[in-house]
C-alpha positions as CSV (number, residue, x, y, z in Angstrom):
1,X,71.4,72.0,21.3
2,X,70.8,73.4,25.2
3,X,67.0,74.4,25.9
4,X,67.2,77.4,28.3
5,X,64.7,77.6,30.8
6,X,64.1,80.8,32.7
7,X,61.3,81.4,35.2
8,X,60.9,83.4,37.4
9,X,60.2,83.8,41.4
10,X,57.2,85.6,40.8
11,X,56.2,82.8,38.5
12,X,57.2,80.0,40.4
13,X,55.6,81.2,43.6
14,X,52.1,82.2,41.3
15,X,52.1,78.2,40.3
16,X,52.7,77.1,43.8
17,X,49.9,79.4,45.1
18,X,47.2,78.0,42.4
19,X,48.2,74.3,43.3
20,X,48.0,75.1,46.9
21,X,44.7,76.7,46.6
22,X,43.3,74.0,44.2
23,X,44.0,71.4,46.4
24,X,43.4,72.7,49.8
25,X,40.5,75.5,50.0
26,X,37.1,74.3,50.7
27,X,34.4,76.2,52.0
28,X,33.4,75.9,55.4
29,X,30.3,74.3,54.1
30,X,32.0,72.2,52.1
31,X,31.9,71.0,48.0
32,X,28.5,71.4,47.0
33,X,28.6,70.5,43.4
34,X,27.9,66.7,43.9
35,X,24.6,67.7,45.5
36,X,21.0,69.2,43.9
37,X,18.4,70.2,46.0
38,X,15.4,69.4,44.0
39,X,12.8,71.0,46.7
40,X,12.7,71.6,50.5
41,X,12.9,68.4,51.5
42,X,15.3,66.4,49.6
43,X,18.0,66.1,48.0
44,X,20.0,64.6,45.1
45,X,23.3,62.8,45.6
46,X,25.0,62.8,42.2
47,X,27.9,60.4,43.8
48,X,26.2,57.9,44.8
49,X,23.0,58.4,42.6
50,X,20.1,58.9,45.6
51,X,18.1,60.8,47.0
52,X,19.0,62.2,50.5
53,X,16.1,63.5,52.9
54,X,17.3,67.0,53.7
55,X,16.0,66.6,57.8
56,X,16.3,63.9,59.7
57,X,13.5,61.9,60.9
58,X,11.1,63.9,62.9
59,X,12.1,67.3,61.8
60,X,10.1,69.2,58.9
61,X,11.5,71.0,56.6
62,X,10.3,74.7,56.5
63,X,12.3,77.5,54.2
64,X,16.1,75.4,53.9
65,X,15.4,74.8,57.8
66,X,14.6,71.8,59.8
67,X,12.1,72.7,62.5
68,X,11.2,70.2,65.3
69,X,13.6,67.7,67.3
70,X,15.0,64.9,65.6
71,X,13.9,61.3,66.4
72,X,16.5,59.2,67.9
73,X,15.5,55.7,66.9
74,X,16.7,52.6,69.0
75,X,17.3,49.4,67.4
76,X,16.8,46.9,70.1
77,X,12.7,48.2,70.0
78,X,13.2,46.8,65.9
79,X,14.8,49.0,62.7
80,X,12.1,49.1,59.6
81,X,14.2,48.1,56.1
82,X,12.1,50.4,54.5
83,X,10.8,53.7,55.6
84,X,8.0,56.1,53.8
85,X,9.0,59.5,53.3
86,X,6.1,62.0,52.2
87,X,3.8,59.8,51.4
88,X,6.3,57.5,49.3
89,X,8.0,54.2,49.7
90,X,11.4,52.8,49.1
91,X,13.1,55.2,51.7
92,X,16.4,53.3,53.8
93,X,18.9,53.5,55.5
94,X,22.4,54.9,54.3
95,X,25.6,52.4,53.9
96,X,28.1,53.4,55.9
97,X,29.6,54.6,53.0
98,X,27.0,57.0,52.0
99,X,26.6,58.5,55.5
100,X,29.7,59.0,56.1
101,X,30.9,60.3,52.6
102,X,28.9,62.9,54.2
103,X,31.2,64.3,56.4
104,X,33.4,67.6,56.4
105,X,36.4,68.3,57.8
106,X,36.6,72.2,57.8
107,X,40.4,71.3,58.7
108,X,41.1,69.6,56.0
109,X,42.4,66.6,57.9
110,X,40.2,63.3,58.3
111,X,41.4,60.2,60.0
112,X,41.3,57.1,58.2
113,X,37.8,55.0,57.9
114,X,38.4,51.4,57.9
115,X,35.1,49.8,56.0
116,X,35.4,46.8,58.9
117,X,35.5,48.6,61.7
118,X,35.4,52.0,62.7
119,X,37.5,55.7,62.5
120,X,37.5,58.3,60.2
121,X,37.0,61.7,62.2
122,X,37.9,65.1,61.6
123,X,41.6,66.3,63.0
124,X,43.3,69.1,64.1
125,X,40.7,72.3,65.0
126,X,37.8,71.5,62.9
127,X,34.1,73.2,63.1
128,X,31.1,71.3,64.0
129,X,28.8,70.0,62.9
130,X,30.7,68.2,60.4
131,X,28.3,68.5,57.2
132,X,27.2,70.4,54.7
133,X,24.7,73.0,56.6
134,X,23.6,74.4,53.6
135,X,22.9,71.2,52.3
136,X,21.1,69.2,56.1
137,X,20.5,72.2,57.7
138,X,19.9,72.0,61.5
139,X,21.5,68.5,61.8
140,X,21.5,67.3,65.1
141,X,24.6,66.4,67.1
142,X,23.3,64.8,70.5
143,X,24.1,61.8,68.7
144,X,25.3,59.6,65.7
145,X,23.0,58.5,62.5
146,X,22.5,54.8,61.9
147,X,23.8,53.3,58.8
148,X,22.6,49.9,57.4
149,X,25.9,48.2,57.2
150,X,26.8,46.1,60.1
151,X,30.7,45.5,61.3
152,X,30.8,42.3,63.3
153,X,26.9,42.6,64.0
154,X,27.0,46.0,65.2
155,X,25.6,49.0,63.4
156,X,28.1,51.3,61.9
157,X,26.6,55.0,62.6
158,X,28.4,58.3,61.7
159,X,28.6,61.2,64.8
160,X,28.5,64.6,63.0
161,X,29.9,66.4,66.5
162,X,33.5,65.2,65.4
163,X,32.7,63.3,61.9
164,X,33.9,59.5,62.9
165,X,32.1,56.2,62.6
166,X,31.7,54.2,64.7
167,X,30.7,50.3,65.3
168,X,27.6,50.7,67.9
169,X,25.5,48.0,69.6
170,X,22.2,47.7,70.4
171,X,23.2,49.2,74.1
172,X,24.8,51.5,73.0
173,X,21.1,53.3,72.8
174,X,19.3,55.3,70.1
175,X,20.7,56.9,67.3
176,X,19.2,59.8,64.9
177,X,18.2,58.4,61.0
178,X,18.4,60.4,57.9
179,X,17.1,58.5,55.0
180,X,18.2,58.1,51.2
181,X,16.1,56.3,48.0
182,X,17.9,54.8,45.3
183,X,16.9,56.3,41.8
């Protein structure tokens, strides 16, 4: 017995357009369902089960804005383990994997990040900043954001201009912080 099969073009090319748009359209903000902004000034990571700081350090958050400059913190003058936040303790440093799990690529197309060393920016046309606006408004872009993992006894920090991470040393100057709390 010979099961007959007939589809159509207009069938076939409906399927291909819903895989292609399931697998390839983000916004230009990026997915927001792993994130819940509990108030203006931070925010919960349901991936990695933390709480982010919406601004980075120096900036004040202000009606989903960060207002001020962020403070670009050098290592060589000493990096705190622990950080208060609002009046609270237990505030750190990202992992590298944290931070940069952070990054978009509005292209679609990231490069490779090896945990030991470095890589992992956008490709192809891409817009910048490379994060969630909507999410860390106002992030700067003058320079990277420190992470608390080392590679080699650098500091792995993640530059939101292009969205790669990169080994840095203590000379290779100050970098901005944005801080998370474990639940």
């Amino acid at each position: 017995m010979e099961l007959e099969m007939s589809v159509s073009a207009s069938q076939i090319l409906t399927i291909v357009l819903i895989f292609f748009l399931s697998t390839t359209c983000l916004s230009s903000e990026g997915n927001t369902s792993r994130f819940t902004i509990k108030n203006e000034s931070v925010v919960l990571d349901l991936e990695f089960n933390i709480l982010w700081t919406r601004c980075s350090l120096g900036q004040t958050p202000s009606m989903n804005k960060c207002e001020g400059e962020a403070i670009a913190v050098d290592p060589a003058t000493g990096m705190p383990k622990e950080f208060n936040y609002n009046d609270e303790a237990g505030w750190r440093l990202p992992t590298p994997q944290e931070l940069s799990s952070l990054v978009i690529c509005s292209s679609g197309l990231r490069a490779r990040l090896d945990e030991e060393s470095d890589g992992g920016g956008c490709e192809g046309e891409f817009t910048a900043p490379t994060i969630n606006t909507e999410i860390f408004p106002d992030t700067p872009t003058k320079a990277a954001f420190w992470s608390d993992g080392g590679c080699g006894g650098y500091a792995m920090a993640t530059y939101f201009q292009n969205g790669s991470t990169y080994c840095y040393t203590l000379n290779d100057g100050p970098q901005y912080v944005r801080l998370v709390r474990d639940l």
